[in-house]
C-alpha positions in Angstrom: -19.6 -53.6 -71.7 -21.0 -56.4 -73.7 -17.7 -58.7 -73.5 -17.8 -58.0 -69.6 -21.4 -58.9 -69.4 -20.4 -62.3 -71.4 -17.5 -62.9 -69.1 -19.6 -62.4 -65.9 -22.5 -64.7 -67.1 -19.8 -67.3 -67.9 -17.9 -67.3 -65.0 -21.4 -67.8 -62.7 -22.4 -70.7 -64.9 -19.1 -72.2 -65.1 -18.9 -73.1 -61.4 -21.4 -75.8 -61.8 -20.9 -76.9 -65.6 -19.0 -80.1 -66.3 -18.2 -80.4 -70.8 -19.0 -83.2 -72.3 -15.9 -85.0 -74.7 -15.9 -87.7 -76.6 -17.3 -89.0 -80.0 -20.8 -88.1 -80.9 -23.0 -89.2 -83.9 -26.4 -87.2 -85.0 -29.1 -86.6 -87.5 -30.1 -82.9 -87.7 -33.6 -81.9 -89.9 -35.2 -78.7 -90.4 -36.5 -75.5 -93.0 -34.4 -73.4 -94.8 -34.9 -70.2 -94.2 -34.5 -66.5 -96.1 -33.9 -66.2 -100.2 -32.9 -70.2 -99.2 -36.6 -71.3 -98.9 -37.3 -69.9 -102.9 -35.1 -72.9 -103.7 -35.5 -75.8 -101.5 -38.1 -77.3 -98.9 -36.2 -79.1 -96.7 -33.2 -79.5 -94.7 -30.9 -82.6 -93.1 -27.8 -83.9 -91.9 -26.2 -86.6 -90.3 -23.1 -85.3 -88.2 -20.0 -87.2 -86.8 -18.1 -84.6 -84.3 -15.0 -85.0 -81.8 -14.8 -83.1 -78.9 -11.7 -82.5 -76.5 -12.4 -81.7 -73.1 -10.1 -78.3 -72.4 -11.7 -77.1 -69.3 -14.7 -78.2 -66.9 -17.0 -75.4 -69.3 -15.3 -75.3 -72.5 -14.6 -78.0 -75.1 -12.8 -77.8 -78.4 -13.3 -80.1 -81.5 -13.9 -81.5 -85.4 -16.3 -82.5 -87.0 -17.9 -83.4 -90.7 -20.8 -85.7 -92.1 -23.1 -84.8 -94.8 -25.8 -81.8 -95.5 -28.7 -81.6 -97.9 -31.1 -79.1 -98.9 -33.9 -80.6 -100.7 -34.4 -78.5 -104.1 -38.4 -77.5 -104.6 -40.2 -77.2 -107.8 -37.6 -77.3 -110.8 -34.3 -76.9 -108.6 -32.3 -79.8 -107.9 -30.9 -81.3 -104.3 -27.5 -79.3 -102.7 -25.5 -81.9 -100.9 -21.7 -80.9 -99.0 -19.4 -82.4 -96.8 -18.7 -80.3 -93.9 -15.3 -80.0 -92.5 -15.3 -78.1 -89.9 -13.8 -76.8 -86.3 -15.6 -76.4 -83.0 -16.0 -75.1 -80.1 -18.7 -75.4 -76.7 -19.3 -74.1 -73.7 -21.3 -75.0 -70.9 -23.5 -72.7 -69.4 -25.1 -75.5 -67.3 -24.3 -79.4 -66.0 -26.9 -80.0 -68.9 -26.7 -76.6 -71.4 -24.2 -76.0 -74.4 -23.8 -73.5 -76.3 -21.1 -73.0 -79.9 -20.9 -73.3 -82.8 -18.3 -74.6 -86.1 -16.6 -73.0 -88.6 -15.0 -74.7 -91.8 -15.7 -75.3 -95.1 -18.5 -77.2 -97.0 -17.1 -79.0 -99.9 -20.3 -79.8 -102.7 -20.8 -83.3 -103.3 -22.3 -82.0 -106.7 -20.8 -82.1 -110.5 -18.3 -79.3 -110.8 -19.2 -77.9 -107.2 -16.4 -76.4 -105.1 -16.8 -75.4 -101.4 -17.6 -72.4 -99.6 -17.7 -71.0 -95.8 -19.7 -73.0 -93.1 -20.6 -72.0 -90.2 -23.0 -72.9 -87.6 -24.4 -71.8 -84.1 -26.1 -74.2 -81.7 -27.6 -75.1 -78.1 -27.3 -78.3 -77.1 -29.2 -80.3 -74.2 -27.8 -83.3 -72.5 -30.9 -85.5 -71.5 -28.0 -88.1 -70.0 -24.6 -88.7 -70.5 -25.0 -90.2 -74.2 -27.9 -88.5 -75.4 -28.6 -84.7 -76.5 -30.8 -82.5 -78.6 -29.7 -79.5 -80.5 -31.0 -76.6 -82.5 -29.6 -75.1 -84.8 -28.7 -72.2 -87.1 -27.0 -73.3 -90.3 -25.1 -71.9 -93.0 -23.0 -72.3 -96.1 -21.8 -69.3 -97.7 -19.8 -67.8 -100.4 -19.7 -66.5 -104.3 -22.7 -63.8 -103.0 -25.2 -66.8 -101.5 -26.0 -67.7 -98.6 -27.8 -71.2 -97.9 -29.4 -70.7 -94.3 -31.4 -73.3 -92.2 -32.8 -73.9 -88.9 -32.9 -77.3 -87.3 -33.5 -79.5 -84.8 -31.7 -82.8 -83.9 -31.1 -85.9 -81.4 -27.3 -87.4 -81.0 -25.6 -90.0 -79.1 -22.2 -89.7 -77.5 -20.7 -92.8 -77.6 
């Protein structure tokens, strides 16, 4: 009933929708959030994604740039390189809504990678400029680093 549901609201909102593709830079910041905000204070990221145009209400893309969750009291900074794939659809001429999925590779000494995945809305205020929130996380080895955030990016 749920997938129906999904489908229907989909197909009403795709009549009108019109995806956005191209090449898009951004800066992200927010909190982290859950067993996360014991260890850090802050979180950021500056995003370059891709996006291929598949349909007038779906896109398809890549995308990477660089993550940090600022360590509080005596834990240190957690810095990765997402790598990740895409997807959008829009629900609206001006609504998004997806998410990513790849893997965060640590920018630290002796770090490896884990799962990252991402959920997000995204508002076009015109045809190069957006805003997006976001739910962030990098996951694996029985830890999860969780974040919400807010951001502005250009499509160029």
């Amino acid at each position: 009933m749920k997938n129906l549901l999904l489908i229907a609201v989909v197909a009403l909102f795709s009549f009108s929708a019109t995806a956005q593709s191209g090449l898009r830079a951004g800066v992200n910041a927010g909190i982290p959030v859950g067993d996360q905000g014991d260890f850090s204070s802050f979180y950021a990221n500056i995003d370059l994604d891709y996006d291929w145009e598949v349909s007038d209400t779906w896109t398809v893309g890549a995308t990477t740039g660089i993550s940090v969750y600022s360590g509080k009291d005596d834990f240190s900074d957690f810095k990765f390189l997402p790598i990740a794939a895409s997807v959008d659809a829009y629900v609206s001429d001006d609504v998004s809504v997806g998410g990513d999925v790849g893997y965060a590779v640590s920018l630290e000494d002796g770090g490896g990678g884990d799962l990252m995945y991402r959920f997000q809305v995204r508002f076009q205020f015109s045809e190069e400029w957006d805003a997006t929130g976001r739910l962030n996380s990098i996951s694996g080895n029985g830890a999860t680093l969780s974040s919400v955030s807010v951001g502005v990016g250009y499509r160029f």
